[in-house]
BALOBA-1460 file (C-alpha; in Angstrom, 3 decimals):
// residues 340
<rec num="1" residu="x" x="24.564" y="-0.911" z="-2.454"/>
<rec num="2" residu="x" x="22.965" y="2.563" z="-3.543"/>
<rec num="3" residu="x" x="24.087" y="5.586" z="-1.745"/>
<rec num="4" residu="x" x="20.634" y="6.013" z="-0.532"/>
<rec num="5" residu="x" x="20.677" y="2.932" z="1.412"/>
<rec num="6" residu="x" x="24.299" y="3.318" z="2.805"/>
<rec num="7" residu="x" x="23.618" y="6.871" z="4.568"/>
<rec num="8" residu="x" x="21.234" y="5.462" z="6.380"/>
<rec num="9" residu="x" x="23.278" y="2.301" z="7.054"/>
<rec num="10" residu="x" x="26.339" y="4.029" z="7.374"/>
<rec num="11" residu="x" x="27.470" y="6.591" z="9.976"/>
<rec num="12" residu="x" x="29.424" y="9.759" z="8.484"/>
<rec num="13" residu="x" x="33.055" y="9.262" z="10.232"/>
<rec num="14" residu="x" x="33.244" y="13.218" z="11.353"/>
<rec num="15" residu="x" x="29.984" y="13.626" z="13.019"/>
<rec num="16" residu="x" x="28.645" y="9.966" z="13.655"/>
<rec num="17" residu="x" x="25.331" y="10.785" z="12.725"/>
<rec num="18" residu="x" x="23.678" y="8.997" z="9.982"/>
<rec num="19" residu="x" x="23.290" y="10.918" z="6.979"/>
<rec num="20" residu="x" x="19.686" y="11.250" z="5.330"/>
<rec num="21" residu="x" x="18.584" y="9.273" z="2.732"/>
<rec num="22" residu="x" x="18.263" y="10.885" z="-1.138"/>
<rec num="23" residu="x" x="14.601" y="9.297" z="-2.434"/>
<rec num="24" residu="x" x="13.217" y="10.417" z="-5.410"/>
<rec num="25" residu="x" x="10.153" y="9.121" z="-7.542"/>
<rec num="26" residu="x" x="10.863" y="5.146" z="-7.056"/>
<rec num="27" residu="x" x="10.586" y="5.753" z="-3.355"/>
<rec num="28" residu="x" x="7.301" y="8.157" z="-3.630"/>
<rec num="29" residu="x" x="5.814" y="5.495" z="-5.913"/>
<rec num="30" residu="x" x="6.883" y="2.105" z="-3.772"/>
<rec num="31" residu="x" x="5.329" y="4.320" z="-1.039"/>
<rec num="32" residu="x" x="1.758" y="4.853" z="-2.798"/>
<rec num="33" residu="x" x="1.512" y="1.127" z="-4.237"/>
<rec num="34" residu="x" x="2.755" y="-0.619" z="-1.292"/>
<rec num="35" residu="x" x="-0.161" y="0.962" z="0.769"/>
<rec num="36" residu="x" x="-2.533" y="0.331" z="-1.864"/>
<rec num="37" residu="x" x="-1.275" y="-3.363" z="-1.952"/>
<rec num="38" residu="x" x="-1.086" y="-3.823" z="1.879"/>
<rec num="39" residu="x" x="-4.839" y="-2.331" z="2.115"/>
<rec num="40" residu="x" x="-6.256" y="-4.011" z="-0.823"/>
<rec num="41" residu="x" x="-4.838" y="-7.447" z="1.341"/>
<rec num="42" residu="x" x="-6.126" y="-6.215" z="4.218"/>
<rec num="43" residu="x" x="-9.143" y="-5.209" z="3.142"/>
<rec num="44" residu="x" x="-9.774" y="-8.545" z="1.571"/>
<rec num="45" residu="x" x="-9.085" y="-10.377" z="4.495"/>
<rec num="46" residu="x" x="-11.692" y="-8.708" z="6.385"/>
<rec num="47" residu="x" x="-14.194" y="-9.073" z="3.946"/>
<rec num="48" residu="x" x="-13.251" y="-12.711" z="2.880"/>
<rec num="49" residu="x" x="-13.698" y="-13.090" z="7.188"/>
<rec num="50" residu="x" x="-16.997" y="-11.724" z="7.225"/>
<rec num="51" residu="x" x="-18.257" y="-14.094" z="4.643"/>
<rec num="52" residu="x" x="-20.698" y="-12.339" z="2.581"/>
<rec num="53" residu="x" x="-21.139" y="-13.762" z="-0.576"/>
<rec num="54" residu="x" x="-22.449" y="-10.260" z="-2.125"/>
<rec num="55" residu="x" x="-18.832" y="-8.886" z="-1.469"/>
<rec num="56" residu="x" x="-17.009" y="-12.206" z="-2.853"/>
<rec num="57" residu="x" x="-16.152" y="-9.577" z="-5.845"/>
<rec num="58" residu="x" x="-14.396" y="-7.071" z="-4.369"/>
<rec num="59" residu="x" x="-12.309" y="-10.200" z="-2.274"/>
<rec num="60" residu="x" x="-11.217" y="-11.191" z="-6.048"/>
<rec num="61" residu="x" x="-10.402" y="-7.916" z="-7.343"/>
<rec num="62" residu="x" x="-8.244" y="-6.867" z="-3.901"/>
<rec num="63" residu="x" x="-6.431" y="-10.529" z="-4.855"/>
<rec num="64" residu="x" x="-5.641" y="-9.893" z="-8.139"/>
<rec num="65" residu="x" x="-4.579" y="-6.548" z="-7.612"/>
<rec num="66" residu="x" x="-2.205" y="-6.830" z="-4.738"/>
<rec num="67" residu="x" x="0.253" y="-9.167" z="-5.544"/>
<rec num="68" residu="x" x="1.002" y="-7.869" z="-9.019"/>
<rec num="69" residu="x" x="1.299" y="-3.922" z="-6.953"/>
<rec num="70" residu="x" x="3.872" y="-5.936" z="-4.391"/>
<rec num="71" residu="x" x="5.875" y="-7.236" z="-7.324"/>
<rec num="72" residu="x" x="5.893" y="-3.806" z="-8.652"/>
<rec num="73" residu="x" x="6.757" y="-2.267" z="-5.593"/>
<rec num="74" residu="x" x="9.818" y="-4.996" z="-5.559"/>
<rec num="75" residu="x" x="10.913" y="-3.721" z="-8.865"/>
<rec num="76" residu="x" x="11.284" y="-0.091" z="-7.845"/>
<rec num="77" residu="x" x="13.184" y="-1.309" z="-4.480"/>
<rec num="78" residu="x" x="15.284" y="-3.273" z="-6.670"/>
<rec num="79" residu="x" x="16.101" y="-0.289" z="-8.800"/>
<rec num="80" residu="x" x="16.334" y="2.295" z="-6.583"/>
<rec num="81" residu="x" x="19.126" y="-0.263" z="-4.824"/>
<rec num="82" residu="x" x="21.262" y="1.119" z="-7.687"/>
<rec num="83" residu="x" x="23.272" y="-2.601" z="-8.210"/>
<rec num="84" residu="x" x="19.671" y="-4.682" z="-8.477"/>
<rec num="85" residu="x" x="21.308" y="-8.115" z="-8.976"/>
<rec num="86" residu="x" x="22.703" y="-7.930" z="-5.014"/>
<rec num="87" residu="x" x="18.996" y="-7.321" z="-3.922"/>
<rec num="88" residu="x" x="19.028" y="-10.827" z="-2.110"/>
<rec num="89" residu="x" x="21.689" y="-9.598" z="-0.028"/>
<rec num="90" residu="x" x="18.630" y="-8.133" z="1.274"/>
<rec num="91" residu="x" x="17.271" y="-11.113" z="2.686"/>
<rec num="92" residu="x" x="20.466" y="-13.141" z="2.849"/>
<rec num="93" residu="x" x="24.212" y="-13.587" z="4.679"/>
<rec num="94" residu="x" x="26.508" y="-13.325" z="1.554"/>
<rec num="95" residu="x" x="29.207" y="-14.744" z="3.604"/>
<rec num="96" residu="x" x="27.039" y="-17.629" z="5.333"/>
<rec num="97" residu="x" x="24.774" y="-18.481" z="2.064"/>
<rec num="98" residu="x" x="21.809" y="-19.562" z="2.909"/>
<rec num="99" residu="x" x="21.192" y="-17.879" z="6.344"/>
<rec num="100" residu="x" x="18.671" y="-15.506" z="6.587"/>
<rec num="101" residu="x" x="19.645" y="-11.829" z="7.131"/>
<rec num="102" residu="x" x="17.306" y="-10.230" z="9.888"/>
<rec num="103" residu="x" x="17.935" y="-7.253" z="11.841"/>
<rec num="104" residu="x" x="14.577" y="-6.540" z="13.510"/>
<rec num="105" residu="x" x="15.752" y="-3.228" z="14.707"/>
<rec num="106" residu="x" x="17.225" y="-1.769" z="11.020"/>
<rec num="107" residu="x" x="13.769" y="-0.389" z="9.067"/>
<rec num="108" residu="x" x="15.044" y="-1.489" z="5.836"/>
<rec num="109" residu="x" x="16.065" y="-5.253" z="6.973"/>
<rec num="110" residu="x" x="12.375" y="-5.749" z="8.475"/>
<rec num="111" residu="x" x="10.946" y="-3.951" z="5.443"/>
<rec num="112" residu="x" x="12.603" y="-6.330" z="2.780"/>
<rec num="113" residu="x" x="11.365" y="-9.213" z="4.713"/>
<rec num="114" residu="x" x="7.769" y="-7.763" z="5.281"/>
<rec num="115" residu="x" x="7.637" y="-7.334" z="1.430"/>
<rec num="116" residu="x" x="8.886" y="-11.325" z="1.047"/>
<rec num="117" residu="x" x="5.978" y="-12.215" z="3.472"/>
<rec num="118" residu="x" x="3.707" y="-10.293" z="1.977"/>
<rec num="119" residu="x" x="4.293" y="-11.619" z="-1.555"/>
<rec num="120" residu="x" x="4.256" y="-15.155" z="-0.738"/>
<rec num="121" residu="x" x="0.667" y="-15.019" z="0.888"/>
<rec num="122" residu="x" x="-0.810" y="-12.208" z="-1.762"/>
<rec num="123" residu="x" x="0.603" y="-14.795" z="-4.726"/>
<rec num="124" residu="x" x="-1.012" y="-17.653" z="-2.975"/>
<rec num="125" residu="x" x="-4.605" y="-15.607" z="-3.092"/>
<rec num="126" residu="x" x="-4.052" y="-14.644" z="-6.264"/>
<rec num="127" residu="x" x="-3.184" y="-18.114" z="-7.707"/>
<rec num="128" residu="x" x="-6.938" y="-18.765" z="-5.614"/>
<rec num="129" residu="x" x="-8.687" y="-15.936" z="-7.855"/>
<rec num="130" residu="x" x="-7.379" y="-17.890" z="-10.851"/>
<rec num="131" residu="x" x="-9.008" y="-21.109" z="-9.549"/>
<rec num="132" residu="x" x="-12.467" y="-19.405" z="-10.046"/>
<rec num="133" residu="x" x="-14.749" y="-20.152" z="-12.816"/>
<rec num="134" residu="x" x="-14.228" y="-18.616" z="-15.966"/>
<rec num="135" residu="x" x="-16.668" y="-15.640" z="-15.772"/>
<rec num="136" residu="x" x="-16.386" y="-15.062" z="-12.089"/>
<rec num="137" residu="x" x="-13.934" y="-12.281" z="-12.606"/>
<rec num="138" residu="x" x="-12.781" y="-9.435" z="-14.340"/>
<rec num="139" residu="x" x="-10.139" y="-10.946" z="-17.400"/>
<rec num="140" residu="x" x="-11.170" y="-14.382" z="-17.393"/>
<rec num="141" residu="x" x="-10.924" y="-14.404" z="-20.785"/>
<rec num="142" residu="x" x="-7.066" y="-14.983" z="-20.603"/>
<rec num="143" residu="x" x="-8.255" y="-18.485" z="-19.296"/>
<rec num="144" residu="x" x="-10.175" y="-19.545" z="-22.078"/>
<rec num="145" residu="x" x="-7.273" y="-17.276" z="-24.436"/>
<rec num="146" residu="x" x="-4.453" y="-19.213" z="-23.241"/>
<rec num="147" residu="x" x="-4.996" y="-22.943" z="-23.336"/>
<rec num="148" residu="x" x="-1.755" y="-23.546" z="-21.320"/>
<rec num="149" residu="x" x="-3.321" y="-21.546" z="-18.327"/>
<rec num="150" residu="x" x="-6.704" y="-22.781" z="-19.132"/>
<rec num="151" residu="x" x="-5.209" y="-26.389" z="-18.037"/>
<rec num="152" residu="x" x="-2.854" y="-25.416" z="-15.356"/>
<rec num="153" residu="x" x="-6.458" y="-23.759" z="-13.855"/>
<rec num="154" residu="x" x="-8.305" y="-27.285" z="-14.691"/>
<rec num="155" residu="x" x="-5.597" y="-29.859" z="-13.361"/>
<rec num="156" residu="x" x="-3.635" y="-27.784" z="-10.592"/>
<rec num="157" residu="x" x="-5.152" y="-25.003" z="-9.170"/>
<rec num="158" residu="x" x="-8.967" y="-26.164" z="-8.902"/>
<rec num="159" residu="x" x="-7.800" y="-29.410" z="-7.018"/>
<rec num="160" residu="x" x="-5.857" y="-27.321" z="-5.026"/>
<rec num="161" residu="x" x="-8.872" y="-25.463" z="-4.240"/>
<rec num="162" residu="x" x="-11.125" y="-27.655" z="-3.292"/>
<rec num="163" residu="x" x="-8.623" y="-29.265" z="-1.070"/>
<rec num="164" residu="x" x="-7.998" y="-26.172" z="0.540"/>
<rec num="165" residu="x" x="-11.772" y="-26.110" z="1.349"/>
<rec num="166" residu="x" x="-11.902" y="-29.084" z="3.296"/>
<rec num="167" residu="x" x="-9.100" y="-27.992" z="6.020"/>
<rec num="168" residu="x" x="-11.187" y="-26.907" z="9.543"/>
<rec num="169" residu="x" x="-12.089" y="-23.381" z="9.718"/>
<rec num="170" residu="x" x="-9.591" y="-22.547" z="12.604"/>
<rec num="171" residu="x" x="-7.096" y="-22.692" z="9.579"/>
<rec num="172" residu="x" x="-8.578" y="-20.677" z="7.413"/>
<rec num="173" residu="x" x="-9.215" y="-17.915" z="10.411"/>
<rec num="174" residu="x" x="-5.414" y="-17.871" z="11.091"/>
<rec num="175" residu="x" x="-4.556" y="-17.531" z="7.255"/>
<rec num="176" residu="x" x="-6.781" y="-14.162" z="6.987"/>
<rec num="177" residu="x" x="-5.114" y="-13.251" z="10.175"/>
<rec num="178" residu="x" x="-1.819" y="-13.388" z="8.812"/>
<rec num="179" residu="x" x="-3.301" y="-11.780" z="5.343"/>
<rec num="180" residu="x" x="-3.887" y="-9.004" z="7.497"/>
<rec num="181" residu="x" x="-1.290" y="-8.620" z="9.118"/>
<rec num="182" residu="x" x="1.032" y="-8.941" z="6.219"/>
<rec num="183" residu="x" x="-1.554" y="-5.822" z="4.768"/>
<rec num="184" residu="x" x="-1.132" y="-3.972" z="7.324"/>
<rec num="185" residu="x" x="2.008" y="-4.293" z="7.911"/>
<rec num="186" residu="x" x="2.935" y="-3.429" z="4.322"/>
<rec num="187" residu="x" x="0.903" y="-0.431" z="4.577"/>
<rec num="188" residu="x" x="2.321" y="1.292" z="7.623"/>
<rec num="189" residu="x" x="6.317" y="-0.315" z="7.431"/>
<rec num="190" residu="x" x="6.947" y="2.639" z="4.744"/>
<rec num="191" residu="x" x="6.161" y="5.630" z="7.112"/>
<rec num="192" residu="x" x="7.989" y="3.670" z="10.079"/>
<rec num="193" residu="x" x="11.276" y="3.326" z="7.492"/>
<rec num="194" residu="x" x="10.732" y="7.401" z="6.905"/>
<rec num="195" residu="x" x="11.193" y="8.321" z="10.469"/>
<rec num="196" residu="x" x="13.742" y="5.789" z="10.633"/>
<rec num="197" residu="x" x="16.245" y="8.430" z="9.083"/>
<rec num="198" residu="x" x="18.153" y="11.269" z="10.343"/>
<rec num="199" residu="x" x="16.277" y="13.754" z="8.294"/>
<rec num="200" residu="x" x="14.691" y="16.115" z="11.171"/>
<rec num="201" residu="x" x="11.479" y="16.584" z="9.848"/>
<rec num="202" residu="x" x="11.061" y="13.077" z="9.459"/>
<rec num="203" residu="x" x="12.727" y="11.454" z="12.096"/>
<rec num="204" residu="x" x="10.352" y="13.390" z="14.607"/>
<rec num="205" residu="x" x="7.107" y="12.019" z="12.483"/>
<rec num="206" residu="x" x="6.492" y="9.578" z="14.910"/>
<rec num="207" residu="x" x="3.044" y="9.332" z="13.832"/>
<rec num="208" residu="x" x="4.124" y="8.157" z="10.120"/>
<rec num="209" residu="x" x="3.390" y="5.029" z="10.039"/>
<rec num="210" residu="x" x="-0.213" y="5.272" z="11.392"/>
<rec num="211" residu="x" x="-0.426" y="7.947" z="8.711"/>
<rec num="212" residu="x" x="0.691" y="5.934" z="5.791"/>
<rec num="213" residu="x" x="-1.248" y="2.984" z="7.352"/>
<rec num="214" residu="x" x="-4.789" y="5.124" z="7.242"/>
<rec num="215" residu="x" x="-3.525" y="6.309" z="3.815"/>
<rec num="216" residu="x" x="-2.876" y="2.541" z="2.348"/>
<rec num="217" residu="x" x="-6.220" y="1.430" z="3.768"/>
<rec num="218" residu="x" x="-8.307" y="4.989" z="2.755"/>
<rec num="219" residu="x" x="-7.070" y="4.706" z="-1.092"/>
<rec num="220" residu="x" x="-7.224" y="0.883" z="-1.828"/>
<rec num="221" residu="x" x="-10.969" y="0.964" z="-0.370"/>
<rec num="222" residu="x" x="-11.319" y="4.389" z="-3.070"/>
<rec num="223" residu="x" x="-10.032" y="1.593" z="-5.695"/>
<rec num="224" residu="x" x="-12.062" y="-0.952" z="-4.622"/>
<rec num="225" residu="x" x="-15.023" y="1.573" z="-4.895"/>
<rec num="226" residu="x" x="-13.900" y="2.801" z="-8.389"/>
<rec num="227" residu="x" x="-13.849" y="-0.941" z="-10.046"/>
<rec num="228" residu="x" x="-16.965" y="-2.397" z="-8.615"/>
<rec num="229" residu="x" x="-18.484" y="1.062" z="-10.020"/>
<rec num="230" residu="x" x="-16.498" y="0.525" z="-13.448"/>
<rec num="231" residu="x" x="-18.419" y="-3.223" z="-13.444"/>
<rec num="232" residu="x" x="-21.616" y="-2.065" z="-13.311"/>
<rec num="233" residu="x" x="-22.216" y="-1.983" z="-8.980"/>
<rec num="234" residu="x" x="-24.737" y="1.178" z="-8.150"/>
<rec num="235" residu="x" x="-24.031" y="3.402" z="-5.450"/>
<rec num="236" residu="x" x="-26.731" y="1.524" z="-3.845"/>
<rec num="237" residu="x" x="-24.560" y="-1.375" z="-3.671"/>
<rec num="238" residu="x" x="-24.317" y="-3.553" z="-0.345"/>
<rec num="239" residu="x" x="-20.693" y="-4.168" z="-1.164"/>
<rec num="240" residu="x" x="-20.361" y="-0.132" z="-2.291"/>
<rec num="241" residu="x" x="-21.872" y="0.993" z="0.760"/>
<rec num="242" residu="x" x="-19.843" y="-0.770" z="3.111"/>
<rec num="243" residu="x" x="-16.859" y="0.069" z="1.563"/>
<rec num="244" residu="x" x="-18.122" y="4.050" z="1.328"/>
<rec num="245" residu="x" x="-18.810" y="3.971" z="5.258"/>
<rec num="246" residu="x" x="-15.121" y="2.190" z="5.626"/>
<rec num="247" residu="x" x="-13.600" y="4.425" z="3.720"/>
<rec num="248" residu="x" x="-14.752" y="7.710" z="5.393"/>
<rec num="249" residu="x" x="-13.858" y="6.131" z="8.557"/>
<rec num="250" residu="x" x="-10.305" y="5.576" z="7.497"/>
<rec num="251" residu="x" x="-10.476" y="8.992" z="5.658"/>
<rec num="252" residu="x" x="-11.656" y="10.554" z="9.112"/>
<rec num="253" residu="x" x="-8.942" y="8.917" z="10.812"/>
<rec num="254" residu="x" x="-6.211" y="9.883" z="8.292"/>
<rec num="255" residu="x" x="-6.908" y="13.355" z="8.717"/>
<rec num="256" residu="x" x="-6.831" y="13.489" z="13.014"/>
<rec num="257" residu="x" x="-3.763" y="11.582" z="13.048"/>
<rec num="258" residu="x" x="-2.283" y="14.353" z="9.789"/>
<rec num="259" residu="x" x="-3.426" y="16.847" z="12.405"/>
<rec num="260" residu="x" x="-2.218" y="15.172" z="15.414"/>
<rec num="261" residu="x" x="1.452" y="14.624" z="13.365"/>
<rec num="262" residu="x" x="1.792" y="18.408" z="12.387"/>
<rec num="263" residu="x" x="0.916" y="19.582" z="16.182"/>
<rec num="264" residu="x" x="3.579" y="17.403" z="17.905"/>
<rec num="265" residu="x" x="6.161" y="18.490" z="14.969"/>
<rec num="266" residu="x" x="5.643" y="21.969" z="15.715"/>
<rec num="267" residu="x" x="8.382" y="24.521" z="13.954"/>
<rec num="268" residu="x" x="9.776" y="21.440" z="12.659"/>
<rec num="269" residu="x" x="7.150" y="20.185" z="10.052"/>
<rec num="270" residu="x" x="7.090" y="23.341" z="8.118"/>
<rec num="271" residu="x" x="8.489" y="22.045" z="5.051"/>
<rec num="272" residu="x" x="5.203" y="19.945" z="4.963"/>
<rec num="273" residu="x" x="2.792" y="23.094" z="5.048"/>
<rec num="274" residu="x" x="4.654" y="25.893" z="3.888"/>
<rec num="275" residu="x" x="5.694" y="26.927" z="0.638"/>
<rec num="276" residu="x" x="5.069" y="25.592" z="-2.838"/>
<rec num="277" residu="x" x="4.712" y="22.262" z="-1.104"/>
<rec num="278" residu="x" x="2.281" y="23.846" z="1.477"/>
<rec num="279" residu="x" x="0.175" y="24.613" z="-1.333"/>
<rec num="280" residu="x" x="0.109" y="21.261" z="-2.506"/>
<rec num="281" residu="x" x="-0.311" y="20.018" z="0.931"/>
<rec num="282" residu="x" x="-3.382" y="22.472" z="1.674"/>
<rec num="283" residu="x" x="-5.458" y="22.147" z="-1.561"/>
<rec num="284" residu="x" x="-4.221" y="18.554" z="-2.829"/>
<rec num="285" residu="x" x="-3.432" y="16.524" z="0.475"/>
<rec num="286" residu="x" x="-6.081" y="18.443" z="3.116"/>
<rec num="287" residu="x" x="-8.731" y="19.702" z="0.328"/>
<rec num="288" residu="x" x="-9.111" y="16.873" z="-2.467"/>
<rec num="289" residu="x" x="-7.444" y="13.882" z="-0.431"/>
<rec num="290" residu="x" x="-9.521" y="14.336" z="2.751"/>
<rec num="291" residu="x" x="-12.060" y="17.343" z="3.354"/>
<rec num="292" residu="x" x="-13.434" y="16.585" z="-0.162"/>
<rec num="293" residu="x" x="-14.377" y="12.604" z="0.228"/>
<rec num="294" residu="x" x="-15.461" y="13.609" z="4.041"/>
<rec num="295" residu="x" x="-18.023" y="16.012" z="2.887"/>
<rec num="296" residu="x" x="-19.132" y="14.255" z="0.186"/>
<rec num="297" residu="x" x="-22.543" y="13.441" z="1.404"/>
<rec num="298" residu="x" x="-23.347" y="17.342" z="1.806"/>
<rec num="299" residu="x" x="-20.958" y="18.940" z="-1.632"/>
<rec num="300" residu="x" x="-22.713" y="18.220" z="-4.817"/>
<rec num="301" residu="x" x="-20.321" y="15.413" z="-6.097"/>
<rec num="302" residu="x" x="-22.324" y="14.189" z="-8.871"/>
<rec num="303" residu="x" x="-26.221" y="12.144" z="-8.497"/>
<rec num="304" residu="x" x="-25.314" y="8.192" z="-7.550"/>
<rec num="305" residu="x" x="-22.384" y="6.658" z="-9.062"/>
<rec num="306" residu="x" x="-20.921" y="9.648" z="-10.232"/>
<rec num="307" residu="x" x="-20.873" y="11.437" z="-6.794"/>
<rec num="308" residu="x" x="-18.988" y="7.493" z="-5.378"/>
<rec num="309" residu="x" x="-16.179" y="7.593" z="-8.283"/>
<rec num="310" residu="x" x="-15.099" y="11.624" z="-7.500"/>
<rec num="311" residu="x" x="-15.085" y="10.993" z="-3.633"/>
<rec num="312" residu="x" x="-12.855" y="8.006" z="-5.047"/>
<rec num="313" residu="x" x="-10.403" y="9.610" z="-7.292"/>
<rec num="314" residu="x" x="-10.307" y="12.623" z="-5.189"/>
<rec num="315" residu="x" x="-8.749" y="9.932" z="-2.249"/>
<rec num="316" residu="x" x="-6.455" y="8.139" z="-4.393"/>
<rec num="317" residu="x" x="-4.933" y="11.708" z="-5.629"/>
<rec num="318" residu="x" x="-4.563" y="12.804" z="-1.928"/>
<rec num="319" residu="x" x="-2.831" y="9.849" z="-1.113"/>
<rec num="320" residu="x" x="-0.519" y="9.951" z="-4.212"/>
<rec num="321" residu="x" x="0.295" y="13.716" z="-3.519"/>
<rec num="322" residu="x" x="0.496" y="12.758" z="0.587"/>
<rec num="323" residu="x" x="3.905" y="10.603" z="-0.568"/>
<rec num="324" residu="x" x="5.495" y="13.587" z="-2.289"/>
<rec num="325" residu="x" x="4.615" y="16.158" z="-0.109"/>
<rec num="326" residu="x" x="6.300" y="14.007" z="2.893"/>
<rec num="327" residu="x" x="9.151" y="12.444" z="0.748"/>
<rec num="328" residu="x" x="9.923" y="15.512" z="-1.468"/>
<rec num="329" residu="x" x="9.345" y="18.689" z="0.571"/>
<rec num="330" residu="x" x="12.122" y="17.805" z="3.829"/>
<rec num="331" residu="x" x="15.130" y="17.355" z="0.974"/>
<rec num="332" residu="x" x="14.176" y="20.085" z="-1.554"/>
<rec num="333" residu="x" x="15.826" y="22.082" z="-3.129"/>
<rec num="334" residu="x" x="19.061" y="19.384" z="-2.197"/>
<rec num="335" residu="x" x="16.834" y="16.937" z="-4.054"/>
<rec num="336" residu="x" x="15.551" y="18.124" z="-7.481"/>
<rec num="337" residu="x" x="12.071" y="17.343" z="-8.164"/>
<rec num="338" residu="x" x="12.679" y="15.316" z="-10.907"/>
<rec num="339" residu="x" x="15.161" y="13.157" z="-8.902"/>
<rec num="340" residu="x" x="14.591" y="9.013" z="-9.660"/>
């Protein structure tokens, strides 16, 4: 198993006191596209239970984005494991093949099985996105490109559809449910594994995983905003709109619970806000992630459109730089910067 992994696993023999973890850039990455994947399924779920036809769009593009972002996220978990062909040990007893392996109270044993769960249902919505008529979505022309798709589409996943229609509501209700859940669950497991460690500053972040929870949900409705933009919606948009308002709730949020965080931390979150991080953290994190997007409606972002895509963009970089502020700044300069 990678060092990483076994220091927090593993108690050091002298002290026994777990060690800290070493995360570089796979970490910092899994970190920003699971919460983008866990809010983009979340997000959907909502939506898809509100039943608006006008924001049936945005439900497809959160389903075809999330499930290839979790299989990228299990790619960089799998590397980062540093012997990737023992990553179902994971998930399974080597010695009792096939029991499960679930240790509700180890972060990283619930995370690896809140990534499975997740999956599974984001596959099974995206499989649904591919069931739409050609033309319904963005890239339907790999349908009508690949003629082996174009008939799976025609002879599996259309009658699989349509018999998914006909089940009673009550079924459908609990499947969004569980979407999200699994979304959210994605979405705030990865600050709730950081203050699972021994690291000080961390450890004492009980607030993380509300943090990184707001964060996922804040930046995958900026995403959502950015693509319905990119295919023509106005800033006048129903769909835009509602999204917008969502967003600078979530935004709003983000930033009283950052605040909150840093407060109860005291002395001890200073490698957050001081330093060459704390510059970061002031102008990229505080100023472009979340002052920025909240004030939009009042700074001169740009007429219509324009002013929706820079709030965007200026959220999805503050939640990017959020992840290496709080993953980089406790372990440097132990941890180079350019550590994987």
């Amino acid at each position: 198993m990678h060092p990483a992994l076994l220091q927090i696993l593993a108690a050091n023999p002298q002290s026994g006191v777990a060690l800290p973890p070493r995360w570089g850039w796979y970490v910092i990455l899994y970190f920003f596209l699971g919460g983008l994947a866990g809010g983009l399924l979340a997000i959907a779920a909502a939506l898809d239970a509100v039943g608006d036809d006008r924001d049936r769009e945005a439900v497809r593009l959160a389903h075809r984005l999330a499930f290839p972002l979790v299989l990228v996220c299990g790619a960089l978990l799998t590397i980062d494991l540093g012997q990737p062909l023992r990553f179902w040990h994971m998930l399974i007893k080597s010695n009792r093949f096939p029991e499960p392996l679930l240790k509700p109270w180890s972060p990283i044993s619930l995370g690896s099985w809140i990534v499975m769960v997740f999956a599974i249902i984001a596959f099974v919505e995206f499989l649904g996105t591919l069931a739409d008529a050609p033309g319904d979505n963005a890239g339907d022309d790999v349908l009508t490109k690949w003629a082996w798709l174009a008939k799976f589409r025609r002879d599996t996943l259309v009658p699989a559809r349509e018999r998914v229609r006909s089940w009673p509501s009550a079924v459908h209700r609990t499947w969004q449910a569980l979407a999200a859940l699994a979304g959210l669950a994605l979405a705030g497991y990865t600050g709730v594994l950081v203050t699972g460690t021994s690291r000080v500053a961390w450890h004492n972040a009980r607030l993380m995983g509300a943090l990184f929870l707001l964060s996922g949900a804040s930046t995958a409705y900026a995403l959502l905003m950015l693509l319905l933009v990119r295919r023509g919606r106005g800033a006048a948009d129903t769909t835009v709109r509602k999204l917008g308002a969502a967003d600078q709730w979530a935004v709003g949020f983000e930033l009283l619970v950052l605040a909150l965080m840093l407060i109860s931390l005291g002395a001890l979150g200073r490698p957050f806000w001081s330093g060459g991080f704390g510059v970061v953290f002031w102008l990229g994190v505080v100023g472009i992630g979340l002052i920025i997007p909240l004030a939009r409606h009042w700074i001169a972002l740009g007429p219509g459109e324009h002013g929706v895509t820079r709030a965007a963009r200026c959220v999805l970089i503050g939640g990017f730089l959020l992840r290496v502020v709080i993953v980089m700044s406790p372990q440097y300069p132990a941890v180079p910067l350019w550590h994987l």
